[in-house]
N, CA, C and O of each residue as an XYZ file, in Angstrom:
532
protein
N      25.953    -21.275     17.418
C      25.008    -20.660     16.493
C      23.599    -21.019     16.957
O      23.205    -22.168     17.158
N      22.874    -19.882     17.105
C      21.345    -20.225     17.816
C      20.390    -20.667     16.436
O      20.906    -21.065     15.392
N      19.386    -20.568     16.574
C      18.192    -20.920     15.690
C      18.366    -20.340     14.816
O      18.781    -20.672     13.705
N      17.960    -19.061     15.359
C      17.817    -17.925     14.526
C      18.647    -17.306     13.739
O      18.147    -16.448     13.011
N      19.961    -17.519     13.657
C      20.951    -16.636     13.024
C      20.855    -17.044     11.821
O      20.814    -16.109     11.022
N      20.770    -18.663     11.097
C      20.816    -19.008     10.100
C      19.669    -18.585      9.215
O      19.764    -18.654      7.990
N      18.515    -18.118      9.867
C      17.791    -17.312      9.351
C      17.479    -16.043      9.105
O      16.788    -15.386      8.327
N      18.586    -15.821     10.493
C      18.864    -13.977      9.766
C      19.738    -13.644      8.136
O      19.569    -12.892      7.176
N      20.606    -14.587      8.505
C      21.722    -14.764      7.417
C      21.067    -14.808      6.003
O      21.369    -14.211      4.970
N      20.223    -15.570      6.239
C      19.443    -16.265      4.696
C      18.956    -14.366      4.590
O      19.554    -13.441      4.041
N      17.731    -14.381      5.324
C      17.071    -12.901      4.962
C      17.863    -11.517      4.520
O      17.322    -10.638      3.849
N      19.616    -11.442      5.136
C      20.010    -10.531      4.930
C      21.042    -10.983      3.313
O      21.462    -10.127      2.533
N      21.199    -12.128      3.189
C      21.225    -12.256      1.482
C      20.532    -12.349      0.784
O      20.704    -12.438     -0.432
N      19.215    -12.356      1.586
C      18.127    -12.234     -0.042
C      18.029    -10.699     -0.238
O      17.801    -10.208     -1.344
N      18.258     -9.781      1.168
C      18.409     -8.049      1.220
C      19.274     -7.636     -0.098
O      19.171     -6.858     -1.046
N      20.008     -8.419      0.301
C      21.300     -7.553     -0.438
C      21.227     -8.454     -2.158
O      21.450     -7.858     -3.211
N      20.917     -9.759     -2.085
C      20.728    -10.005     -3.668
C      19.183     -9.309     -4.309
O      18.957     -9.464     -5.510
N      18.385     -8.714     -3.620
C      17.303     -7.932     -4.203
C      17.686     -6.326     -3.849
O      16.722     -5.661     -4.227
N      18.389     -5.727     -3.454
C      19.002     -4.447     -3.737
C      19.673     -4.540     -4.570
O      19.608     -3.547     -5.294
N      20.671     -5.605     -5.049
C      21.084     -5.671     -6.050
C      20.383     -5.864     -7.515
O      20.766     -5.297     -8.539
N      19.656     -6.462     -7.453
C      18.643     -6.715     -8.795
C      17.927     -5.327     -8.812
O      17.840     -4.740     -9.890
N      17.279     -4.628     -7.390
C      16.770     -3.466     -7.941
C      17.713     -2.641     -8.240
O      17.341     -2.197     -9.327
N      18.365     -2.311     -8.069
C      19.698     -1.562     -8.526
C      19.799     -1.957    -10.021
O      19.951     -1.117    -10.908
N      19.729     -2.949    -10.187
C      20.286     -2.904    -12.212
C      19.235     -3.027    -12.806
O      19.317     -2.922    -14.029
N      18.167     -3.233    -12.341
C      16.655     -3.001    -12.620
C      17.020     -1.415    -13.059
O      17.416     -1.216    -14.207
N      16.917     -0.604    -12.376
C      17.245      0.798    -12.344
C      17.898      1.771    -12.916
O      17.536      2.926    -13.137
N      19.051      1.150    -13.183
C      20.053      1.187    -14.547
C      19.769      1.198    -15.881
O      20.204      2.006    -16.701
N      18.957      0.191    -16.101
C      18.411     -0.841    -17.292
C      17.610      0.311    -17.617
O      17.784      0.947    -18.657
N      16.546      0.660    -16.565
C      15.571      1.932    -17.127
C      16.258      2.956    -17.157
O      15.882      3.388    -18.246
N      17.214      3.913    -16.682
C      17.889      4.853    -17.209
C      18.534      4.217    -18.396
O      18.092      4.826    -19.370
N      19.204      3.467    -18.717
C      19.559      3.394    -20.168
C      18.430      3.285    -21.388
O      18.524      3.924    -22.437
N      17.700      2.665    -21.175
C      16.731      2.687    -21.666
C      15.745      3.700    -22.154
O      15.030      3.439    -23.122
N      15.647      5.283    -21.291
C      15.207      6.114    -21.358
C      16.525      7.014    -22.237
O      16.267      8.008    -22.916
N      17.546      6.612    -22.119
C      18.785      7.837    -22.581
C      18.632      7.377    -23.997
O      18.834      8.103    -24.970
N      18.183      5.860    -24.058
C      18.697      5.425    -25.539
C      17.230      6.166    -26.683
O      17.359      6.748    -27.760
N      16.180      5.903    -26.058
C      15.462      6.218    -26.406
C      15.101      8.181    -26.916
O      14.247      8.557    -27.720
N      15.838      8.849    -26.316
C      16.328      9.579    -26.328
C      17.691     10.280    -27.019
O      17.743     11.510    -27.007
N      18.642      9.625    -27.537
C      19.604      9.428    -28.165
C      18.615      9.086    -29.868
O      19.083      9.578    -30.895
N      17.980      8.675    -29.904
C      17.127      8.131    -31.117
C      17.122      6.612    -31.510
O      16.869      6.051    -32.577
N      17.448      6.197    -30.414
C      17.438      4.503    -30.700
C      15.674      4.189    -30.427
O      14.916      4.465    -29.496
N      15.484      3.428    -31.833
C      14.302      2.966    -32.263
C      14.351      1.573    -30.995
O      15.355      1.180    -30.401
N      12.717      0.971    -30.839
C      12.528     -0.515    -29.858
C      13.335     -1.332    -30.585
O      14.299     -1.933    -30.111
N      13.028     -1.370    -31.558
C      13.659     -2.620    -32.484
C      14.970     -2.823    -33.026
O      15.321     -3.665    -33.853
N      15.914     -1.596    -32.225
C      17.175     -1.930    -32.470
C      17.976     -2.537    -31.686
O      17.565     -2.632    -30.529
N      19.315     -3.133    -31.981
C      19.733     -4.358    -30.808
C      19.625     -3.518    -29.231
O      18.727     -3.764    -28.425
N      20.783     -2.443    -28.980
C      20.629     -2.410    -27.699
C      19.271     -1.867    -26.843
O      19.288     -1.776    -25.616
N      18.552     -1.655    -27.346
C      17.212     -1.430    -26.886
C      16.147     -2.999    -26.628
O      15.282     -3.209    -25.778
N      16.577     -3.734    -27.556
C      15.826     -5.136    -27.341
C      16.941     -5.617    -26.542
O      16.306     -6.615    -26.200
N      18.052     -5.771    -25.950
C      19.128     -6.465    -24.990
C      18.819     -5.895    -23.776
O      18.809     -6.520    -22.716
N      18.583     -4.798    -23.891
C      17.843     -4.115    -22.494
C      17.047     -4.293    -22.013
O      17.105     -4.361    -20.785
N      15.630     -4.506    -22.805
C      14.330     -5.379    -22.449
C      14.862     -6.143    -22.247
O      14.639     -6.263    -21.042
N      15.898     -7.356    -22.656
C      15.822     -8.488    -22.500
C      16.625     -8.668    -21.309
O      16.612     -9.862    -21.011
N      17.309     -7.989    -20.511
C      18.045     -7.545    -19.204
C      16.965     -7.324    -18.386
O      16.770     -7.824    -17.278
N      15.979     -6.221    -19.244
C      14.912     -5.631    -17.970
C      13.791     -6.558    -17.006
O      13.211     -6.478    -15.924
N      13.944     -7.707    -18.466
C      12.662     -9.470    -18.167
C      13.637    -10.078    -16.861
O      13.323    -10.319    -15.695
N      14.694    -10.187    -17.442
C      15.485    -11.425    -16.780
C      15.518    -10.463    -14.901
O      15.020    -10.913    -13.869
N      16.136     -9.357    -15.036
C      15.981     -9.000    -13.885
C      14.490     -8.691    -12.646
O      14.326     -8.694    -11.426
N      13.533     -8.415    -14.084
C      12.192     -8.618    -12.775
C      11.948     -9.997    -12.794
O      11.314    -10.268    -11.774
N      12.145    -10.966    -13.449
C      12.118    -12.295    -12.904
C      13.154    -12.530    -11.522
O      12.576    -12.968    -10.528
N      14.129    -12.357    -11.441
C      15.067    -12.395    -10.673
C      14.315    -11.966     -9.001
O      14.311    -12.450     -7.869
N      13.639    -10.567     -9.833
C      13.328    -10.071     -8.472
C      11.902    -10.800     -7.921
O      11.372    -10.885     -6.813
N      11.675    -11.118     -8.820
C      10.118    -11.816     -8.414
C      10.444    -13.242     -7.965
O       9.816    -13.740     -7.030
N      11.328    -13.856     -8.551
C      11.970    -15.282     -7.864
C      12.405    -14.949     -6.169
O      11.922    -15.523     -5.194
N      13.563    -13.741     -6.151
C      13.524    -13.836     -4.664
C      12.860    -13.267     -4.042
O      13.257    -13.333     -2.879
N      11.980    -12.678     -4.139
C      10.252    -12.146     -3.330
C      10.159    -13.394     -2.911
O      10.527    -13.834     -1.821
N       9.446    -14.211     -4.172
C       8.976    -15.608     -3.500
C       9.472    -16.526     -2.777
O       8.810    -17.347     -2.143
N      11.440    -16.409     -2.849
C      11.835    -17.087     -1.617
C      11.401    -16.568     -0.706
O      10.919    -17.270      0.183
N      11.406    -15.303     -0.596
C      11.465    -14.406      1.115
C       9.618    -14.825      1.440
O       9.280    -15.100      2.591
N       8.975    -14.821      0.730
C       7.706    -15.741      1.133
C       7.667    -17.056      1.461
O       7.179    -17.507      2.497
N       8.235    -17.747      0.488
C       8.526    -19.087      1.218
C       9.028    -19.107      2.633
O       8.071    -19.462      3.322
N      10.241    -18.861      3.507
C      10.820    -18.683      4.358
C      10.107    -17.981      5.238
O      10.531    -18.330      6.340
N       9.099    -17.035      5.405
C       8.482    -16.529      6.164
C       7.345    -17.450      6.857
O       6.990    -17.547      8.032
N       6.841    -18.192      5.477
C       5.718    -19.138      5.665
C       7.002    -20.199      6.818
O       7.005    -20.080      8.043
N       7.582    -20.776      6.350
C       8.199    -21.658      6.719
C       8.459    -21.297      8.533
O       7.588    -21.568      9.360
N       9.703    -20.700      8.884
C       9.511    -19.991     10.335
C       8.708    -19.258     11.093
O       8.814    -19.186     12.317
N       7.502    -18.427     10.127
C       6.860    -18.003     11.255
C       5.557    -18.146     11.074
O       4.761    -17.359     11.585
N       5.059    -19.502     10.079
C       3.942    -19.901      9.820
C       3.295    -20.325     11.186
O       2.125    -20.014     11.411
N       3.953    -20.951     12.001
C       3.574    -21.571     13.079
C       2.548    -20.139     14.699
O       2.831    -19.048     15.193
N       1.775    -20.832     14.798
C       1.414    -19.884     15.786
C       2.405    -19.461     16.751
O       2.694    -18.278     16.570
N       2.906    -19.889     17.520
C       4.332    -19.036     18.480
C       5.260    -19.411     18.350
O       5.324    -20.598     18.031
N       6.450    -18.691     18.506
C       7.657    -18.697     18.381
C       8.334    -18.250     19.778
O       8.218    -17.283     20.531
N       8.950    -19.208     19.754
C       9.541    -19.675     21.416
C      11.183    -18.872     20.962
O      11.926    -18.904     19.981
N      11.178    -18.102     22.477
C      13.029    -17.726     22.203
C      13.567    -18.539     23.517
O      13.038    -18.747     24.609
N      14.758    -18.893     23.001
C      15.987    -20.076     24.266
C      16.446    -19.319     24.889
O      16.556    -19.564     26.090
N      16.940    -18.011     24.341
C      18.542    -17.509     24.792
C      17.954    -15.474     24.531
O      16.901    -14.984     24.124
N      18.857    -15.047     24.865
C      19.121    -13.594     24.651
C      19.478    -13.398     22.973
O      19.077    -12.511     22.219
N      19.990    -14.059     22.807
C      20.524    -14.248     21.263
C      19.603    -14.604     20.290
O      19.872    -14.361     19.113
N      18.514    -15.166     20.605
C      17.301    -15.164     19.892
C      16.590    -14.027     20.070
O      15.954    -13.743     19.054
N      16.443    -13.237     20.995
C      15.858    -11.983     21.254
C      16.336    -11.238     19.859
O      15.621    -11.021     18.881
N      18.056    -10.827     20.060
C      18.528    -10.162     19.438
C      18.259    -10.079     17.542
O      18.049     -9.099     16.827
N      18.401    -11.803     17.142
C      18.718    -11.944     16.203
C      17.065    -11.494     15.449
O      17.161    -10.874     14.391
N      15.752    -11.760     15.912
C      14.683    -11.865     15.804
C      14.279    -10.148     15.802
O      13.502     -9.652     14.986
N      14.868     -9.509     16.712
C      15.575     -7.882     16.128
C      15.763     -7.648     14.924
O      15.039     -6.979     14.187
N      16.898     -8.272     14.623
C      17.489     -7.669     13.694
C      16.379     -8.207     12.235
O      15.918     -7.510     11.332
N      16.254     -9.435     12.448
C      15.194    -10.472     11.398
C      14.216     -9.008     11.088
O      14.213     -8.301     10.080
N      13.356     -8.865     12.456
C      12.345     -7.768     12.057
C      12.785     -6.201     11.661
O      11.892     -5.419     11.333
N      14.044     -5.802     11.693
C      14.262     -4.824     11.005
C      14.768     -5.174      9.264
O      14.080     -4.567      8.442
N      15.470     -5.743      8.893
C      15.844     -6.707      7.680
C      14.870     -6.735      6.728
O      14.847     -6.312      5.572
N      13.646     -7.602      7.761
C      12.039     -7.483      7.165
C      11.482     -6.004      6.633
O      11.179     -5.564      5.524
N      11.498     -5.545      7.772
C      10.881     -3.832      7.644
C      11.305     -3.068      6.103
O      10.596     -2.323      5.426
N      12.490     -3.468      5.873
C      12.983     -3.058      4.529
C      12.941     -3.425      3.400
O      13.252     -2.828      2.369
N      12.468     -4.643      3.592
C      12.132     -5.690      2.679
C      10.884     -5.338      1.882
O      10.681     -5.071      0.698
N       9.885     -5.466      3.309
C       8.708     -4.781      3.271
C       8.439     -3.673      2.474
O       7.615     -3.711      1.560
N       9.210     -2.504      2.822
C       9.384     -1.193      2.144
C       9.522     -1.453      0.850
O       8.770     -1.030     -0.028
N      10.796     -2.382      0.636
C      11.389     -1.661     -0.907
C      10.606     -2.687     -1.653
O      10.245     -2.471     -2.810
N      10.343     -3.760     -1.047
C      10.173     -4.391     -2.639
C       9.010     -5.613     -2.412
O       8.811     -6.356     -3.373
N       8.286     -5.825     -1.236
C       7.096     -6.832     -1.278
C       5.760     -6.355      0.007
O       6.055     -6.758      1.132
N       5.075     -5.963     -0.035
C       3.902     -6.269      0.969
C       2.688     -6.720      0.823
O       1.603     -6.276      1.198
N       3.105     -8.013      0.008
C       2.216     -8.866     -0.032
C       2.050    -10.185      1.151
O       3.004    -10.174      1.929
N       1.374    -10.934      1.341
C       1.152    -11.478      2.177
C       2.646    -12.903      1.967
O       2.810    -13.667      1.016
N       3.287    -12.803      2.959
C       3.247    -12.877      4.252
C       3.661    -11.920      5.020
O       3.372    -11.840      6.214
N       4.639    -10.813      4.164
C       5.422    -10.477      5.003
C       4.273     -9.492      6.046
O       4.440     -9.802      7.225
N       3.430     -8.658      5.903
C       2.815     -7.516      6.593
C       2.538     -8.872      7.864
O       2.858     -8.810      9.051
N       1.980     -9.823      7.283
C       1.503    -10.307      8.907
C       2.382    -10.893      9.505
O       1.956    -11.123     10.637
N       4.263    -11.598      9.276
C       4.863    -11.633     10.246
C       5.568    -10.519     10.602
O       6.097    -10.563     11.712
N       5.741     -9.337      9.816
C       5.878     -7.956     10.713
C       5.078     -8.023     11.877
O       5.654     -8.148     12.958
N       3.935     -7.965     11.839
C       3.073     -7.731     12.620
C       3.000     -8.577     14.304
O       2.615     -8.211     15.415
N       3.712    -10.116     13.642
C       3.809    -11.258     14.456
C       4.781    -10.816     15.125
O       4.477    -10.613     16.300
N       6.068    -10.529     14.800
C       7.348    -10.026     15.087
C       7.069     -8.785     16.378
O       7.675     -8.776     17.450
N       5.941     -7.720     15.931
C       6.373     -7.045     16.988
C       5.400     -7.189     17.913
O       5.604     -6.719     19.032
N       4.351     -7.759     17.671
C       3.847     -8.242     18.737
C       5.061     -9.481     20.040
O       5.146     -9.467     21.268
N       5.675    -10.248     19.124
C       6.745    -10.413     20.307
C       7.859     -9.814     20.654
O       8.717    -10.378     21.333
N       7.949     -8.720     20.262
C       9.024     -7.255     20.523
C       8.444     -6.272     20.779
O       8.872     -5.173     20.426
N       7.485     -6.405     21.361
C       7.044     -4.600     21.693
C       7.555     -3.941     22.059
O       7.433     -2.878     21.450
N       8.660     -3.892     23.440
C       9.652     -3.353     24.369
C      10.721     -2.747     23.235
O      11.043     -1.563     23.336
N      11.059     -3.251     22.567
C      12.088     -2.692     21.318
C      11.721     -1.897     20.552
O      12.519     -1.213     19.912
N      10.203     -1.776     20.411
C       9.787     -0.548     18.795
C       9.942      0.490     19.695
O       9.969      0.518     20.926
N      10.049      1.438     18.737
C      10.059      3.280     18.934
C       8.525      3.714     19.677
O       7.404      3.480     19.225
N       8.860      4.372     20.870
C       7.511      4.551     21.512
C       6.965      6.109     20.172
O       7.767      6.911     19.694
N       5.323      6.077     19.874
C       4.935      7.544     19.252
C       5.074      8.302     20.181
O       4.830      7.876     21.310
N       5.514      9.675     19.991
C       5.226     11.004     21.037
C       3.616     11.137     20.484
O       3.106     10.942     19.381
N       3.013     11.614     21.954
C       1.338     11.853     22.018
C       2.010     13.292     21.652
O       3.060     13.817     22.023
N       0.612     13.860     20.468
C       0.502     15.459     20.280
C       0.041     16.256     21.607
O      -0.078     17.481     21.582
């Protein structure tokens, strides 16, 4: 196991436990909109259990944002990042695509835009060349 994998690993369960939270995040507001709609008043139970689903889950999601900030600070706080093996190439791949989505769906606040940025500056050879118009 190289360096890096244990940190791909971490990043691709915080992927999938924050697709998951946005996912019932998502839910929560379609029910929420049907109930409201149906004629359920704020102040009746399943409409306040739903808010109270809707808190707990953007906490959730805002807790693991801030891991995936922590961890960014942590590995790629440092000015360079040295690769050993081919397998660090790879995994540091995959890290910066993982990221990219991360990025997208659910944080671009600082850190992540600038170790994107760090990332492909030491992957250039790997991004998608633009076609010139």
């Amino acid at each position: 196991m190289n360096r890096f994998s244990h940190l791909l690993k971490e990043l691709q369960e915080l992927e999938t436990r924050l697709k998951r939270a946005g996912n019932a995040l998502w839910a929560i507001n379609l029910k929420l909109k049907s109930g409201s709609k149906e004629g359920h008043k704020p102040g009746d139970f399943l409409p306040r259990r739903l808010a109270n689903l809707k808190l707990e889950t953007q906490n959730e999601i805002n807790d693991l944002v801030g891991r995936l900030h922590t961890i960014l600070v942590e590995h790629f706080g440092k000015k360079f990042v040295l690769f050993y093996s081919s397998d660090d190439v790879k995994n540091i791949t995959r890290i910066r695509r993982t990221l990219r989505y991360l990025h997208n769906a659910f944080s671009s606040e600082f850190p992540v835009p600038e170790t994107l940025i760090q990332l492909n500056a030491l992957l250039p050879w790997s991004q998608k060349k633009a076609k010139s118009p």
